[in-house]
Structures are given as C-alpha cells and as structure tokens.
C-alpha positions in Angstrom: 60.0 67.9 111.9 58.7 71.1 111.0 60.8 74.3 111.6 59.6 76.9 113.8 58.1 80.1 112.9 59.6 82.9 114.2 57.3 84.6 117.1 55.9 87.6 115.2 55.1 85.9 112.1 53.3 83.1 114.8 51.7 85.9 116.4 49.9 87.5 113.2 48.6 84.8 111.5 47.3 82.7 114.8 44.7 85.5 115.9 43.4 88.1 113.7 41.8 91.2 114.5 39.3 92.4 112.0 40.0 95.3 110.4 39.1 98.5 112.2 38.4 100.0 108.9 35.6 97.6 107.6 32.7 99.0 109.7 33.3 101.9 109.3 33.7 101.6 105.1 30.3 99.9 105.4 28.4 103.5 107.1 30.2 105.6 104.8 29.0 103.6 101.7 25.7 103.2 103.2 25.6 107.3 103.9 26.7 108.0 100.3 23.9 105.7 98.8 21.3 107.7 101.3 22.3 110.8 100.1 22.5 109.9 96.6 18.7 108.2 96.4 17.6 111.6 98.4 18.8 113.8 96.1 17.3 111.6 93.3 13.8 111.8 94.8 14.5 115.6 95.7 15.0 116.4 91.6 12.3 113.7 90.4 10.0 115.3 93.0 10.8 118.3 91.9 10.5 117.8 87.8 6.8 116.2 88.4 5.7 119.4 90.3 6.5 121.0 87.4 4.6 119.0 85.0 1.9 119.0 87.6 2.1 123.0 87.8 2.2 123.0 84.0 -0.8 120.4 83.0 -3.3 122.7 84.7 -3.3 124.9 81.5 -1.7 122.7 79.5 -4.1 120.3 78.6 -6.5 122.8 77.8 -4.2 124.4 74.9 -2.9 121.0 73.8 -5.6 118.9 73.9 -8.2 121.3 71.6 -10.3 118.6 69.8 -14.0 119.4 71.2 -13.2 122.5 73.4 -14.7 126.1 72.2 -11.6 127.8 70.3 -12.3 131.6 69.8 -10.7 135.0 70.2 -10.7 137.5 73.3 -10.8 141.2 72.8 -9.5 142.6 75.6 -11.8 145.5 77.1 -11.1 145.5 80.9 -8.9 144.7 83.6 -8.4 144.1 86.9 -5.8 143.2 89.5 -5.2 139.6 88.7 -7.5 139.3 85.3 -8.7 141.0 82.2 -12.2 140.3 80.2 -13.8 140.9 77.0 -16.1 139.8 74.7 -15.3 136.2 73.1 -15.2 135.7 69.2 -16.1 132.1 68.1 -13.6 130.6 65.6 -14.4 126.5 66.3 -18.0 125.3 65.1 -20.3 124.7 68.0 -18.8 127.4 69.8 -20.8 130.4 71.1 -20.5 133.9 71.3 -20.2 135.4 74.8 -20.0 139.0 76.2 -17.6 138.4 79.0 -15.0 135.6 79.3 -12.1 136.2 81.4 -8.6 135.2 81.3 -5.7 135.3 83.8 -4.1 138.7 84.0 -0.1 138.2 83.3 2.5 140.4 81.5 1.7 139.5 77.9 -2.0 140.7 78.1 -2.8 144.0 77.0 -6.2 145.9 77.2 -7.2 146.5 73.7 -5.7 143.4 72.1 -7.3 139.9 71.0 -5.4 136.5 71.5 -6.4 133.5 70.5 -7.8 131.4 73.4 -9.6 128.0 74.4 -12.6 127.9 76.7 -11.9 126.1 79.8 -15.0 123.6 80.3 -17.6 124.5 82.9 -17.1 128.4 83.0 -16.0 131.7 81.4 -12.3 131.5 81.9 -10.2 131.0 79.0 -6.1 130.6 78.3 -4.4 131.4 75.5 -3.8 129.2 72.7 -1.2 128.1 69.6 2.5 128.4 70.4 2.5 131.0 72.5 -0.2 129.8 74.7 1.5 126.1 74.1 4.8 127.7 75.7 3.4 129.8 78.6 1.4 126.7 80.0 4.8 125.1 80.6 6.5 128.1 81.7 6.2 125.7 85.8 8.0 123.2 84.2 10.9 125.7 82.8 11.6 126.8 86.2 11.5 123.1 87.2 14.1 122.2 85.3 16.5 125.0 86.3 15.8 124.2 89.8 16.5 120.1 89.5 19.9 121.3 87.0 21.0 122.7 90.6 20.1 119.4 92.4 21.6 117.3 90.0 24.7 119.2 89.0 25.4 119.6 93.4 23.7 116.9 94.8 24.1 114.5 92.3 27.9 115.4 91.1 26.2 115.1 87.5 27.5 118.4 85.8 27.0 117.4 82.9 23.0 116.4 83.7 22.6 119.6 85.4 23.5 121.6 82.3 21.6 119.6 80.0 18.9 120.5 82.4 19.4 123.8 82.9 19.7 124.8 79.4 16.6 123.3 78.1 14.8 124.9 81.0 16.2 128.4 79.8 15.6 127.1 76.3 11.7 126.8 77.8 11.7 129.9 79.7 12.9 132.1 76.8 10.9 130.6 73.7 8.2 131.3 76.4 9.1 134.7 76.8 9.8 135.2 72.7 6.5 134.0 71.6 4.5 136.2 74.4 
C-alpha cells in the first residue's frame, strides 16, 4: 500500500498552473531585442550617411590618378563660392581663367590652395591633407552623433567614446590643417 500524501502537497503537484510570469518574460525579451536592433540600424544608418556625405568630395581628393591637379588663386567671391584663375601643376592639365570652388571658412580672397578639377566642369575642391581631412569633415560629425546612439541606446559606453573621440579626433585635424 502506498501512503497518502497529505492534501496540499496532492493539490500542487496534480494540476499546475503555468507561471504567470513566462509570457510576460517572453514580451519583455522580445521588446529589448527590438529596441536593441533599432538602435543598431539607427547608428549604422547614421555612420553610412556620413560616408555617403563625405564621398562626394572625397573621392575627388583621394582618388587623383588622371584628374587635372593645379592651383587656385583666389580673386573673387561670392555668397556661397569664390573663383580665380587655375594654375596647372598635373601634365595634361589646362590652364583656365575661372574655376570655382565652394566658399567655406578656410578660403581667403587672395590666397592659392591646391585643388583637383572635378570632371565635367569648372568646380574644384581642395586637395592634400587638408583637402583629404575637410572632405570627411560629414563623417566626423557622424561619428559623434552614432557615439550618442551607441553609448544611450545601445548601453555601450565604452563604443560611444571610442566613437566619439575619433570623430573629434576628425573634426579637429580637420580644423588644424584648414
């Protein structure tokens, strides 16, 4: 014969109730990986629009082999450019009496930079290491926005400092060599 169990021991092992807590473990797991994978695309989307911002000019300075490589002089400008006459430096190039280029902080009337012809036209950017580091100026300020994503979104501090350094580390070589 086998002895009885007493009633409440009978009771909790004949019919169990799931736990009430299982479910609802399940939608918070699930909401944290959501939020986690958004804020991954957020900063990834983020960090390729500023290569994308940044290639514009970039390849232009970087990739020099066959473009026209010269000097600006610049004589004149205007609200959002300045132009001069353009000094040939590569072979094959051309001298020309007006090219322009954009107008930002670092050009001066009455100074020459070394530039790169953009193909198909008479705008130029600058070129060598300071026209390297102002063509990736986008993706400076890229990476100190996604250092915000990933450091609060993300919980990565330490990521988010990485990031944000080598932005600033971007942003002020940028602003050093100009």
């Amino acid at each position: 014969m086998i002895p009885a169990m007493p009633a409440s021991v009978a009771a909790a092992t004949s019919h169990r109730a799931p736990r009430r807590g299982s479910s609802r473990q399940v939608s918070v797991a699930v909401l944290r990986f959501g939020r986690l994978a958004a804020m991954w695309v957020v900063a990834l989307l983020i960090l390729v629009a500023g290569v994308w911002g940044s290639w514009g000019t970039a390849q232009h300075v970087m990739l020099t082999k066959g473009r026209e490589q010269g000097t600006i002089e610049v004589a004149r400008c205007g609200a959002d450019s300045c132009s001069g006459p353009y000094a040939p430096l590569s072979s094959g190039s051309q001298a020309r009496a007006r090219v322009v280029i954009e107008k930002t902080v670092a050009v001066r009337k009455g100074q020459t930079y070394t530039v790169v012809i953009k193909p198909g036209g008479d705008e130029v950017v600058r070129s060598g290491p300071a026209g390297v580091l102002y063509a990736w100026v986008p993706m400076g300020g890229a990476l100190l926005l996604a250092s915000v994503v990933v450091a609060g979104g993300l919980g990565r501090a330490r990521w988010g400092w990485v990031l944000a350094g080598s932005g600033m580390a971007l942003l002020t070589a940028a602003f050093l060599a100009m």
